[in-house]
C-alpha positions in Angstrom: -22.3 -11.2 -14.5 -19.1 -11.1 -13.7 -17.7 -13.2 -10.1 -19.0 -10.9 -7.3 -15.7 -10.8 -5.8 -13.3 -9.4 -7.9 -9.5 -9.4 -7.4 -8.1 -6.3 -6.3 -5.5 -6.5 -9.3 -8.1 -5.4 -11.4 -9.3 -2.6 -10.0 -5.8 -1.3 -11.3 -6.9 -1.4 -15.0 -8.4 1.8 -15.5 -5.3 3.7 -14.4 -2.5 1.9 -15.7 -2.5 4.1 -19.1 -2.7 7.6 -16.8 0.9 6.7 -15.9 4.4 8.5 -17.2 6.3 6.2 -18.8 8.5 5.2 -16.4 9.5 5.1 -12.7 12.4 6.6 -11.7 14.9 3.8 -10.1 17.5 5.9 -9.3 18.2 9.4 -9.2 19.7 9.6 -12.9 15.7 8.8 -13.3 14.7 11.6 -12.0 17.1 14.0 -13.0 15.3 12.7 -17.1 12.0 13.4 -15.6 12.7 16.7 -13.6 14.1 17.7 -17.1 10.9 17.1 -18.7 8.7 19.0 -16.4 10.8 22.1 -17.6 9.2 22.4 -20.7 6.0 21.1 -19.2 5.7 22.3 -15.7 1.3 21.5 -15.1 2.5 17.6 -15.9 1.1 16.4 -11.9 1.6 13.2 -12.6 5.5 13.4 -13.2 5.5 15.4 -10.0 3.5 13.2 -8.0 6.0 10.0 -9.3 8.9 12.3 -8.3 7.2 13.2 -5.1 7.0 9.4 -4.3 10.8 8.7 -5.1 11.6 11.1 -3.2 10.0 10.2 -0.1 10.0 6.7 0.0 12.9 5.3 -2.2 16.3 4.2 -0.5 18.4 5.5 -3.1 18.3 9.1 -2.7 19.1 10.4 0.6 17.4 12.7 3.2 19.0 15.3 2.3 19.0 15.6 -1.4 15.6 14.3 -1.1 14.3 17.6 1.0 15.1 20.4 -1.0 13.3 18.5 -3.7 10.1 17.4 -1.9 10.2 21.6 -1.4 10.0 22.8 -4.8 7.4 19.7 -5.6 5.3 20.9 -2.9 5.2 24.1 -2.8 5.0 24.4 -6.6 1.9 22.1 -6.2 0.2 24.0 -3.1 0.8 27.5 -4.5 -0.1 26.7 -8.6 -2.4 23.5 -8.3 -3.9 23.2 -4.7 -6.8 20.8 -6.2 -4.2 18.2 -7.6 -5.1 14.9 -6.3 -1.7 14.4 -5.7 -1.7 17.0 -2.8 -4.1 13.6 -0.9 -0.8 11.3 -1.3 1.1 11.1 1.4 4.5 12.0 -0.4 2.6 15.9 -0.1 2.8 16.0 3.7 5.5 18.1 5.5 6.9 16.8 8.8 8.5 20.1 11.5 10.2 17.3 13.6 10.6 13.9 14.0 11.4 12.1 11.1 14.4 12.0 8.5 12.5 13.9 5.8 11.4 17.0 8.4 11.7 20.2 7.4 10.5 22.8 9.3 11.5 25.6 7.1 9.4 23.6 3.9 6.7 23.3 6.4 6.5 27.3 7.6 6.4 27.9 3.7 3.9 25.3 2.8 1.8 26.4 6.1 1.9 30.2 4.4 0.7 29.0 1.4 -2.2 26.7 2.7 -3.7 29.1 5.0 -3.7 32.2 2.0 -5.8 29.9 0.3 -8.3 29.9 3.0 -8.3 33.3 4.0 -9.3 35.3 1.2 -12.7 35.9 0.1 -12.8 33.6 -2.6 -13.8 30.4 -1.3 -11.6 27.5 -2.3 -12.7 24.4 -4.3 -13.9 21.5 -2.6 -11.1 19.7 -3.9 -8.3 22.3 -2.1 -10.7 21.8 1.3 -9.9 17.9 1.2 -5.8 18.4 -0.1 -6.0 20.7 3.4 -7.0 18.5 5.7 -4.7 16.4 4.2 -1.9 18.4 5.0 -2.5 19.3 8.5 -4.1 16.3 9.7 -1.3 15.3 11.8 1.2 18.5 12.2 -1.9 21.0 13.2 -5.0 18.3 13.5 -7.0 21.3 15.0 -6.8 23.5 12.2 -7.1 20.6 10.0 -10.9 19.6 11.6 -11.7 23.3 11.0 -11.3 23.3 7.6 -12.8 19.7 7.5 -16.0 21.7 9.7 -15.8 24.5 7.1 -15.6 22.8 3.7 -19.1 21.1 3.9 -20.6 24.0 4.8 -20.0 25.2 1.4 -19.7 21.7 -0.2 -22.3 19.6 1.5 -22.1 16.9 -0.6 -18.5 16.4 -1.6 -17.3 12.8 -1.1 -13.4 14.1 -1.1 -13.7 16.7 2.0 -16.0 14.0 3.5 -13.3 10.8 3.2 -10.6 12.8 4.3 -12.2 13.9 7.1 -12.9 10.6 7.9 -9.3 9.9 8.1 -8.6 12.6 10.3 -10.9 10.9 12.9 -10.0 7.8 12.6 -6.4 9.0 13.4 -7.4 11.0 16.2 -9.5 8.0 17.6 -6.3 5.8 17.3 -3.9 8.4 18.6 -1.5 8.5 15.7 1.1 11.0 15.8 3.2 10.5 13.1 3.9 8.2 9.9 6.8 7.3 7.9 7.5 7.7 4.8 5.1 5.0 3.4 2.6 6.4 5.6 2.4 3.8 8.1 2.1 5.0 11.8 5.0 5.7 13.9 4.2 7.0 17.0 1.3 7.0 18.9 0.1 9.3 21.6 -2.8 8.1 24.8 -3.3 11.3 25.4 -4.8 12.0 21.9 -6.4 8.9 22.0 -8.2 9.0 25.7 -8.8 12.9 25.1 -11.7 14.9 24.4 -11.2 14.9 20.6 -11.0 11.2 20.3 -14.5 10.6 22.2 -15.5 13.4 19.5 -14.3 12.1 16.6 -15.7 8.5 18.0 -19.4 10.1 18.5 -19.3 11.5 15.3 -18.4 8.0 13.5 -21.0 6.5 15.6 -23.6 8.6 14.4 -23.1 9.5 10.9 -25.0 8.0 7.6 -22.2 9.4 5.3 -20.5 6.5 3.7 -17.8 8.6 2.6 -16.9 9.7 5.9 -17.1 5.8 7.2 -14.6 5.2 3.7 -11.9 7.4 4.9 -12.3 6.5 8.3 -12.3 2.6 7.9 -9.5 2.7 5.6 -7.4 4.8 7.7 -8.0 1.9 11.0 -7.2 -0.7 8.4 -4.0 0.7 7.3 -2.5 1.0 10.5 -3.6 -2.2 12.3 -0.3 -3.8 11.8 1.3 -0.8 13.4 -0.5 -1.4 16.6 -0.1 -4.8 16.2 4.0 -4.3 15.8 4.2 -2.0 19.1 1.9 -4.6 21.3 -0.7 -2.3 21.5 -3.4 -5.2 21.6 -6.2 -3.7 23.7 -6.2 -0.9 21.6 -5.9 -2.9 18.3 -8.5 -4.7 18.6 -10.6 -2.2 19.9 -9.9 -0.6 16.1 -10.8 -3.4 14.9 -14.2 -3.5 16.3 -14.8 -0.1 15.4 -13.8 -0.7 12.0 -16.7 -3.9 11.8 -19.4 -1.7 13.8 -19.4 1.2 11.5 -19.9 -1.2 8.1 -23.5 -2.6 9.8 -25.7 -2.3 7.2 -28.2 -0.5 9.1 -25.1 2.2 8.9 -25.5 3.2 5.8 -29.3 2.7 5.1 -28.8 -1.1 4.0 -26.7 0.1 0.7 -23.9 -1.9 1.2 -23.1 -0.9 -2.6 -23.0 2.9 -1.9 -19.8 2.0 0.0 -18.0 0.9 -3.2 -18.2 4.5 -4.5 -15.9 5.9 -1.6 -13.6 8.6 -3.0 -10.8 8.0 -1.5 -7.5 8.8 -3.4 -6.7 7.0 -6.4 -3.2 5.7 -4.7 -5.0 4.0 -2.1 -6.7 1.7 -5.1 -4.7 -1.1 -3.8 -5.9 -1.5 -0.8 -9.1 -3.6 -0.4 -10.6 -3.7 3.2 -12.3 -6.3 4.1 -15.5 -5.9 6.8 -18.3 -8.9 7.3 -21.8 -8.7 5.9 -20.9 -7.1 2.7 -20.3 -7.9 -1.2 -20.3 -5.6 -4.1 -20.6 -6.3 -7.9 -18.0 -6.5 -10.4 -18.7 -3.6 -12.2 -19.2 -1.4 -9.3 -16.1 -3.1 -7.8 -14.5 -1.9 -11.3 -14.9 2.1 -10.5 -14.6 1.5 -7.0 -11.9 3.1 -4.5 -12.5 1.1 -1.4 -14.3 -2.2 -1.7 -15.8 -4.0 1.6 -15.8 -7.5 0.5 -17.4 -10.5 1.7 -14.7 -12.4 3.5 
């Protein structure tokens, strides 16, 4: 057997051949790889590298960058609104607020999300999860409806369940925006001391879903520093204890290894939250999208 605590570099390996080729490090980059998704428009994972340089690198500015993030998006939402790549991040759509808003993106975005869940086909699980995604900060109420509806027709889903755990978590913290590497930028008490925050606290309290605790304990984790940065102590480590109480083995039915199967998105792989009373295997740490490690 492997060590039981297995660097996070690892957990990297079973991706790194599901990459393109290359990054794009400046915008001649991506001009080469917007080219090639001519002749081979379904190729998500060129759109999701291009969705990333668009939104987070310094090279290309705000406004070349929006028209771009547009056609990315909206291609994705309208054409492939399962792609995993709709749960990054780079997907989201800002009205106001940030350098990278676009109201006009968002209204056609917002059109195409909500045709999805009108009609009388139901969605896949998969377009539930990319929804709540979406809305999650610019329309959080419609975004806990469709987290509401999607287990009522996927029960079991681990995607809908995580992402809906990060809707609560954010609600809980009062996050009202991020920027673009998806860190929190502004906070709002009233979302956090209002009705919808003791909610989403009550339901974190109570549930046995591990996926649900995944997405919510990775969402506290991620924006710790962020509270940290705007000396918002009290309610940092008040996170923080959440965040430990809701990994107590008793939690999840003393299967501490049921946690290491999380499906969060495979861009958060990275990340490895760390939570007392709890070690996982190295081959379960090997598959595994969030891992609560011993410390």
């Amino acid at each position: 057997m492997l060590s039981r605590v297995l660097p996070a570099v690892f957990l990297f390996a079973p991706f790194l051949t599901a990459q393109p080729l290359f990054s794009p490090r400046a915008p001649a980059d991506a001009e080469k790889l917007e080219a090639q998704l001519e002749t081979r428009p379904d190729d998500l994972a060129t759109r999701g590298i291009l969705l990333r340089f668009y939104s987070q690198d310094p090279s290309i500015t705000a406004e070349r960058a929006k028209p771009l993030r547009r056609k990315h998006i909206v291609w994705l939402i309208e054409h492939k609104p399962e792609a995993s790549v709709l749960a990054q991040s780079a997907a989201a759509l800002d009205r106001s607020g940030s350098s990278l808003a676009d109201p006009a993106a968002y209204a056609e975005a917002d059109a195409l999300w909500r045709k999805h869940f009108s009609g009388s086909n139901r969605p896949a699980a998969e377009v539930y999860a990319n929804g709540v995604n979406f809305y999650k900060l610019s329309d959080p109420p419609f975004a806990r409806k469709l987290a509401d509806d999607g287990p009522a027709s996927y029960p079991a889903n681990s995607r809908i369940a995580s992402a809906k755990g990060t809707l609560l978590a954010l609600t809980i913290l009062g996050v009202k925006q991020v920027d673009r590497f998806d860190r929190a930028s502004a906070f709002d008490d009233a979302i956090a001391k209002g009705e919808e925050a003791a909610r989403s606290r009550q339901e974190l309290e109570t549930t046995a879903s591990a996926d649900l605790l995944g997405g919510a304990a990775f969402a506290i984790q991620q924006h710790q520093s962020a509270l940290m940065m705007r000396n918002r102590t009290e309610q940092m480590n008040d996170a923080a204890a959440l965040g430990e109480h809701l990994f107590q083995p008793h939690r999840v039915g003393r299967q501490p290894d049921r946690l290491a199967r999380v499906a969060l998105p495979q861009h958060q792989l990275a990340r490895v939250i760390r939570f007392p009373g709890f070690a996982i295997d190295a081959d379960i740490a090997l598959e595994c999208t969030l891992c609560p490690l011993r410390p």
